[in-house]
N, C-alpha and C positions, 0 to 999 in steps of 0.2 A: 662285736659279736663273738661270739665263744666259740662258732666254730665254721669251715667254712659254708660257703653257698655258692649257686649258681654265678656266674659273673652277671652285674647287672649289664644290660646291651645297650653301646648308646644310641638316640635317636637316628633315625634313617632318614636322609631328603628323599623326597619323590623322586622315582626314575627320572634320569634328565635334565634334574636342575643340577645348576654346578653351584658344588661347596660356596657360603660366602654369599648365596644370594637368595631372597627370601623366596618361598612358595608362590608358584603362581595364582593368583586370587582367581575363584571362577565369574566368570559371568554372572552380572544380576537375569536370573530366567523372565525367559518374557512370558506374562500372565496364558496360560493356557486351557480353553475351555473346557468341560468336565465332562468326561462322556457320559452320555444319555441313560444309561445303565444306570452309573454312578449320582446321577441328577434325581434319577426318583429312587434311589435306594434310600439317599439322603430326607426324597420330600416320606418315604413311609416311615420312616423315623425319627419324623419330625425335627429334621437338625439341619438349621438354616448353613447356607455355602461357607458363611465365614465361621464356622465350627472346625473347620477343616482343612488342615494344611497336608500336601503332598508333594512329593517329587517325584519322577521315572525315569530313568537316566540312563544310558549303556553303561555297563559294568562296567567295560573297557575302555570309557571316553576319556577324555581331558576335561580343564577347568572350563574350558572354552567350550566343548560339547554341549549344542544346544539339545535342554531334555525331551523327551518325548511328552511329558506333563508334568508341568509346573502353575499350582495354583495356591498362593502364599505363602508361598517356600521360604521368605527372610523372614516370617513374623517369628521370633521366641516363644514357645510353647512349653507348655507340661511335658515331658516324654514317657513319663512314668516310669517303668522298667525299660524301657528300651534304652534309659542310660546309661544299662548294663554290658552295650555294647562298645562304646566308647569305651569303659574301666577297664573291661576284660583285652581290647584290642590291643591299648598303652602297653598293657601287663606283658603280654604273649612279646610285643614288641621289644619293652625293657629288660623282663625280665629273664623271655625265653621260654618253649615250650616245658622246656625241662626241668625248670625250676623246682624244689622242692622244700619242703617247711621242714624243718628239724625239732625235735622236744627231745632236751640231753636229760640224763635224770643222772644227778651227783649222789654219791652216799659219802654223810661224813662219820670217820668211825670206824669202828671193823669187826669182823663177821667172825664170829664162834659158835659151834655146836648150834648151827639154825638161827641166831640171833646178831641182831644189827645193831650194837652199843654205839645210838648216835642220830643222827637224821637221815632222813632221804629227802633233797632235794627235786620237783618236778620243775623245768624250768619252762613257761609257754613264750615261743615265738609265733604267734601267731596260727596255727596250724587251722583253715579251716573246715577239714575233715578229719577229726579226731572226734569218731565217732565210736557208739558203747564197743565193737568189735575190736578197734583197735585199742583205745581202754584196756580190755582183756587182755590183749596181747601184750603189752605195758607191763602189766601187773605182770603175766609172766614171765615176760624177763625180768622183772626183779626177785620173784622166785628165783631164776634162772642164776642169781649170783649167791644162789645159798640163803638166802633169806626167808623164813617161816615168821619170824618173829620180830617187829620193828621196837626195839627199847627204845624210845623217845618220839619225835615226831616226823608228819608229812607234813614237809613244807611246798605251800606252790609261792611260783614266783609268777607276775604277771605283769610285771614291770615295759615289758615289749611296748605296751601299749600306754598309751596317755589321751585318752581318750574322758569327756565328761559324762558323770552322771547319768543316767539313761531311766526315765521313765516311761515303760511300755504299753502305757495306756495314754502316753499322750498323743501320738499321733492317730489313732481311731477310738478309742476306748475297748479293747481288746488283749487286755495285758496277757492273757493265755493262749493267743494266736502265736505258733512258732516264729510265723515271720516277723514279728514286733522284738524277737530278741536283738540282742546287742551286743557288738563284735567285744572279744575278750582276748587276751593274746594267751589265754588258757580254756579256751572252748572245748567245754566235753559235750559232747551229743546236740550242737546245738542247743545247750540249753531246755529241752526238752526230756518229755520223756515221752515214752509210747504204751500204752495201752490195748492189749491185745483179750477181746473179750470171747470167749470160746464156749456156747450153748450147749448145756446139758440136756436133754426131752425124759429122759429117765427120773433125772435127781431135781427137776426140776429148777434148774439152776445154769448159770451162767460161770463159768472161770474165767478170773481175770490174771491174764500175767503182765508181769511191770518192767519194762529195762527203759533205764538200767536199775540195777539194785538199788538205793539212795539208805544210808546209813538216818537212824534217827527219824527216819518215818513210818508212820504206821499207815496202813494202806489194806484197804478191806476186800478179801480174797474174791467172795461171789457176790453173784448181786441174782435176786428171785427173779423168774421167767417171765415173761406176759402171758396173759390168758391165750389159750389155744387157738389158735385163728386170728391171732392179733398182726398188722399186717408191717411191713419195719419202720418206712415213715420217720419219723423224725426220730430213729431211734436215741442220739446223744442227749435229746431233751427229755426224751422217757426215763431217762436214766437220775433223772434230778440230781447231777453230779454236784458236791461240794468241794472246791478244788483250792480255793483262798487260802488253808492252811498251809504253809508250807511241813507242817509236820504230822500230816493226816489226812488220806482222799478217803470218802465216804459218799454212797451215794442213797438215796432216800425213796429211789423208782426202781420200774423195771427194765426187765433186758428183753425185747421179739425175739424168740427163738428163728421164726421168719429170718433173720437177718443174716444167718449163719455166723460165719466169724468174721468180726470188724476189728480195724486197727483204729486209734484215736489218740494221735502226738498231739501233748498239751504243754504249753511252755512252764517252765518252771514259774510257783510262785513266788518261791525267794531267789531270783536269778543270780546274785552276788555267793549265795549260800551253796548253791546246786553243785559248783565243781567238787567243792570239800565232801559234800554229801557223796556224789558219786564215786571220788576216790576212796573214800572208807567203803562205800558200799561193796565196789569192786573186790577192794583189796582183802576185803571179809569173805566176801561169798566164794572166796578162790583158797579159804582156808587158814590167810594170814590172822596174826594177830596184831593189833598195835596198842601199846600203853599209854603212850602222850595222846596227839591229838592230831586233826588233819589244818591245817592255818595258813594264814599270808607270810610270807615274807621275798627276803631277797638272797640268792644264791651267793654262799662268802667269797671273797675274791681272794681266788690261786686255786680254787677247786678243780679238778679236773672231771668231765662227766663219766660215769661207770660203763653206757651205753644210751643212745641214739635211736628215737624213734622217729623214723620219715613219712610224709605224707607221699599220696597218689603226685603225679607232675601235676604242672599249673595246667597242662592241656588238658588232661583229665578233672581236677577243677574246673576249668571253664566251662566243660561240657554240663556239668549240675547247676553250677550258676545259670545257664542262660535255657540250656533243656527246660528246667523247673523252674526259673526264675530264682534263687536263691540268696534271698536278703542279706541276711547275716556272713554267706561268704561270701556276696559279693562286694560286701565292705571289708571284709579281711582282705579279700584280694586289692584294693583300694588301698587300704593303711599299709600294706605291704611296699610300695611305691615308696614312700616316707621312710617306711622301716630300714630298709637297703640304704639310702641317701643318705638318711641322716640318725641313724641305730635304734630312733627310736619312732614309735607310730602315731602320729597326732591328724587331725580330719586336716588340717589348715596347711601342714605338711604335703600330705597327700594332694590337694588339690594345689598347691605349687608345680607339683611335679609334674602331674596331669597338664598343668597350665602350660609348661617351659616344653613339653614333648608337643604338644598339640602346637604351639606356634613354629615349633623347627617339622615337625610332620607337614600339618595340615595349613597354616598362615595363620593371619592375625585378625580375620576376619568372623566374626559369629563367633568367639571361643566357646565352650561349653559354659554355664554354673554348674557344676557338678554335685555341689551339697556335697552329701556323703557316698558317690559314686556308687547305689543301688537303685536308686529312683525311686524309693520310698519316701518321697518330700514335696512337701507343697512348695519348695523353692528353688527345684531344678528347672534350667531352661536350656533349650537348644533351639535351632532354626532347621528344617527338613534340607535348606542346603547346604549347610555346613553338615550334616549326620551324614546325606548323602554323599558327600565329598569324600569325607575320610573312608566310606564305603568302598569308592571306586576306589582309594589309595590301596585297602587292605585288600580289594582283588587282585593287583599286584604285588604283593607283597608276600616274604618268603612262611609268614604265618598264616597266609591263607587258607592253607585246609586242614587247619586245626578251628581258623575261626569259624567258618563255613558250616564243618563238623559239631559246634556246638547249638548251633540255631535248630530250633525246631521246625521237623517238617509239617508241611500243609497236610492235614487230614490224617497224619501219620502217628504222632508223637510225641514226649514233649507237652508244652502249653496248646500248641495248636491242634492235640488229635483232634479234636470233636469241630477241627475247621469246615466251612462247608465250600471252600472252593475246592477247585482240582487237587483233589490227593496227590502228593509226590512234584508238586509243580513252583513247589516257595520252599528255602530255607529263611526263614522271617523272626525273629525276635520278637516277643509281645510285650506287650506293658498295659495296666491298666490299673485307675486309681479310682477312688469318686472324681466327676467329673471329667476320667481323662480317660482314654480308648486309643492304643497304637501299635501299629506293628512297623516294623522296618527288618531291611537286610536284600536277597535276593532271589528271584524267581527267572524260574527256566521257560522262556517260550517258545512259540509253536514253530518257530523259524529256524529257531539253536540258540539265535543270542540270549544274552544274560541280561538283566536286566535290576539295577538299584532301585526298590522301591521303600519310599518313607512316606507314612501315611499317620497322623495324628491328628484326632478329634477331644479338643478342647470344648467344654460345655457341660452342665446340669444334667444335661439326658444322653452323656456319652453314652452311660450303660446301653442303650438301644445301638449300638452304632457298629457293631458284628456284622451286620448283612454289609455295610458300606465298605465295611475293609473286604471282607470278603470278595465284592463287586471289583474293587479295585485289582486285586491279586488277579482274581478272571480275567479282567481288560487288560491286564500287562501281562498277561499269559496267552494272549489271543493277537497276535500283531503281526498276520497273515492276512 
């Protein structure tokens, strides 16, 4: 690495085991009946018992604490996003709340009268909030070293990363959903851009503003009204957007005035193209000029960087990660694992390390599949007792209320505002895939204690299965 970083932290045994001896494995739970609530939430949504794997556990137990409910807790299931809680926990663990991404930027060359006879090197470590705001800021520090004018080229390096190929329509067919994007160790804006449509009633018209700026596209400023009384409805389909180009948005519809102003982030259509795009775009619309061009390469060796761009801590990531669910950083924070260990980020890497922390944390029973540690995969598996286990670890643990701090609250916030159990009564992580419907983390009941809840519905008609999770959070909130 070029330069330093957080220390990485190493693994922590459970309070009470002594060094040298492996984790205490928990109890297989003995099968526990389903309360009544939870029995016909299940039969209105038509999703037979074995759809459904749970656990309820004191926050505060041991491996030995028998749960309060336990019904299929060792079967391996889909977790969907809820495997976001596992990445981020490792992370906070290994890496520390405070962690932070760095992006040095080298200039080879030197500065006269406004001009930079030479390149500029942008180097990406990973950064997975290097978003358009910070971009701008970027660009102006490299104003900031006298630079109006770049005579030669922007070089990015993305080397951090070794990761394959990524096509974003294979996993849904959806290649313009933000969350289909794919980790880059030079991510600007997620890959995305945003769409901000702002309703004229006078001119008849709609303005559309675009960030980030993207060099080399053309992109159509307004788009005509709907008829008077038209009511907003599916306005993104009204819009008969064409978006496939990556060198021209156009749209062929209209805009409901009704809708007032809508944002609409769309993922880039050349995702490999996008950084280059947005760093000329930036680096233009802020006045520079550049003669070469914006391209790949790799940072020459003995360069030393000119200035240092730092991301938000990892606590402050993980809050976005699990708040929103956040695919793409929460694979950055994932390959970051790897990146520390061994300098460079590979998925296979990362799921070592995950591996080697989780058998000295948690034992050697249920490990995760992590895939690509987002839970955007039809090949993640976890067991509700292993998830719940490490649960109760991390309520002991000195990360605890950063991890806590990241889960969404019931009814509140986050994934879970439009929850319909108790507002204020779960901090719970969601996830949800085709097929798969789950939340996990912890809920406060009526008594005081704390309470591990992992609840996942594996099945064809998970989509209905909101009211069950919700029934469960009530019943594990109600133990008076």
């Amino acid at each position: 690495m070029a330069h330093a970083q957080t220390p990485v932290q190493p693994p922590v045994l459970p309070q009470g085991q002594p060094v040298g001896q492996p984790p205490a494995q928990p109890a297989a739970p003995a099968s526990v009946a389903l309360p009544p609530e939870v029995e016909s939430a299940l039969a209105r949504a038509r999703l037979p018992r074995d759809s459904l794997s749970v656990l309820v556990v004191d926050a505060q137990g041991t491996p030995r604490t028998a749960p309060r409910l336990a019904h299929r807790a060792q079967v391996p299931v889909n977790p969907a996003s809820v495997m976001k809680l596992v990445t981020t926990y490792a992370a906070l663990e290994q890496l520390g709340p405070a962690y932070v991404w760095n992006t040095p930027v080298y200039l080879q060359g030197t500065v006269q009268d406004g001009s930079l006879r030479g390149n500029v090197y942008i180097q990406g470590q990973g950064d997975p909030k290097l978003v358009m705001e910070r971009l701008w800021l970027l660009m102006r520090r490299l104003q900031g070293q006298g630079i109006q004018v770049i005579v030669g080229d922007i070089v990015l390096d993305r080397s951090a990363f070794d990761v394959p190929e990524h096509d974003p329509a294979r996993f849904d067919g959806e290649p313009l959903r933000p969350y289909n994007a794919a980790p880059d160790a030079l991510l600007l804006n997620y890959k995305s851009s945003v769409m901000t449509f702002v309703p004229d009633a006078a001119a008849g018209l709609a303005r559309i503003q675009y960030d980030p700026p993207l060099a080399g596209v053309q992109r159509q400023a307004t788009v005509a009204l709907a008829a008077a009384g038209t009511e907003c409805g599916d306005w993104r389909g009204g819009l008969r957007a064409e978006l496939s180009d990556p060198a021209k948005v156009s749209f062929q519809g209209v805009y409901p005035a009704a809708c007032g102003e809508r944002v609409w982030p769309v993922a880039a259509a050349d995702p490999r193209g996008f950084a280059a795009r947005a760093v000329e775009g930036m680096w233009r619309e802020l006045g520079g000029k550049l003669t070469g061009s914006v391209r790949e390469g790799k940072v020459p060796a003995g360069l030393r960087p000119a200035f240092v761009t730092t991301s938000p801590t990892l606590a402050e990531v993980v809050r976005d990660v699990n708040k929103h669910s956040n695919n793409v950083m929460a694979q950055h924070v994932f390959l970051t694992l790897a990146l520390q260990k061994h300098g460079v980020a590979t998925f296979d890497g990362a799921r070592d390390v995950l591996r080697q922390w989780w058998l000295a944390r948690v034992g050697d029973a249920d490990v995760p599949q992590a895939d690509n540690g987002a839970g955007l995969s039809r090949d993640a598996r976890l067991t509700a007792q292993a998830l719940g286990r490490m649960l109760q670890l991390a309520w002991a643990a000195p990360v605890m209320p950063e991890l806590v701090a990241s889960l969404p609250i019931s009814g509140v916030d986050g994934t879970l505002r439009r929850s319909q159990s108790r507002a204020g009564t779960a901090h719970l992580k969601t996830g949800s895939l085709r097929d798969v419907m789950a939340v996990a983390g912890y809920v406060h009941a009526a008594s005081g204690r704390r309470y591990v809840l992992v609840a996942v519905v594996n099945h064809a008609s998970a989509g209905a299965a909101r009211p069950v999770l919700d029934s469960l959070i009530d019943w594990t909130a109600r133990d008076l």
